[in-house]
N, C-alpha and C positions, 0 to 999 in steps of 0.2 A: 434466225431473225425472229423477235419478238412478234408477238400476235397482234400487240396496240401498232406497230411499226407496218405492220400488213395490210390493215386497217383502213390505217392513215394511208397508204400505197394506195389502197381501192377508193379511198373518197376523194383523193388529189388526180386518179386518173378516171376517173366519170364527168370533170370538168372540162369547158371547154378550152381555158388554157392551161396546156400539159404542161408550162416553165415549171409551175412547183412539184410537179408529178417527175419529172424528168431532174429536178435538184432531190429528188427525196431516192429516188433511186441509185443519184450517182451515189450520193450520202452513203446509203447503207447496200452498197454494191459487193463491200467484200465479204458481208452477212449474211449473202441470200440463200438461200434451201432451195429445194426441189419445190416448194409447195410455192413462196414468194415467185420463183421462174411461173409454176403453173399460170400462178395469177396474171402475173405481168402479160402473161401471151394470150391471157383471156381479155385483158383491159384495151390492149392494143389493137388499132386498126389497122387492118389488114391491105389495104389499097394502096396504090402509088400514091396517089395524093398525099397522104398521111403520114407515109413515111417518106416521101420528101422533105414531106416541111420540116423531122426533124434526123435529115441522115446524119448531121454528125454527130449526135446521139447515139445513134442506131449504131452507125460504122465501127463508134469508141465501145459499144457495149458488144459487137459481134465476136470478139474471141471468148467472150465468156457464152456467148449463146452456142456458138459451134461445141464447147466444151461440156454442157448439158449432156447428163447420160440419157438418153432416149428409152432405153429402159423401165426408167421412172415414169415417163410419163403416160397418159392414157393415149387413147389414138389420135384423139381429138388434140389435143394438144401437141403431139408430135408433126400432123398437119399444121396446125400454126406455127409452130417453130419453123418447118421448114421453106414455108411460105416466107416469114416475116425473113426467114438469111438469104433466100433469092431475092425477093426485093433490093434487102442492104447490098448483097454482091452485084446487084447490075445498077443500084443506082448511084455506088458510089463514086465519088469522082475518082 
């Protein structure tokens, strides 16, 4: 994934509505790096709330999250990931 593309990933997801955060994502989905995933799991909130509002987002992107090498990432981010796929697995329908 390009750097301007990353960018633009983190100024569409500081917003309060994520529709163009979550269109820029699916967009460039089959692009993404380890560093784009970092990101993505830093921008996202962590709560029920948050990822209700948008599980079927979440649900469609959870085979590629499960498939993240954990490896890559730092700690901190391996705690997000695996928060944010418990959330998706119990909340989705």
């Amino acid at each position: 994934m390009e750097w301007q593309q990353k960018i633009d990933m983190c100024e569409l997801g500081q917003q309060d509505d994520l529709g163009p955060f979550i269109a820029h994502v699916r967009q460039h989905l089959d692009i993404f790096d380890i560093q784009a995933w970092d990101m993505l799991l830093t921008l996202v909130t962590l709560t029920e709330e948050a990822i209700k509002k948008h599980i079927d987002f979440f649900a469609e992107i959870l085979p590629r999250l499960e498939g993240i090498d954990m490896s890559c990432l730092d700690l901190r981010s391996r705690f997000r990931l695996a928060i944010l796929i418990e959330h998706i697995n119990v909340l989705s329908p």
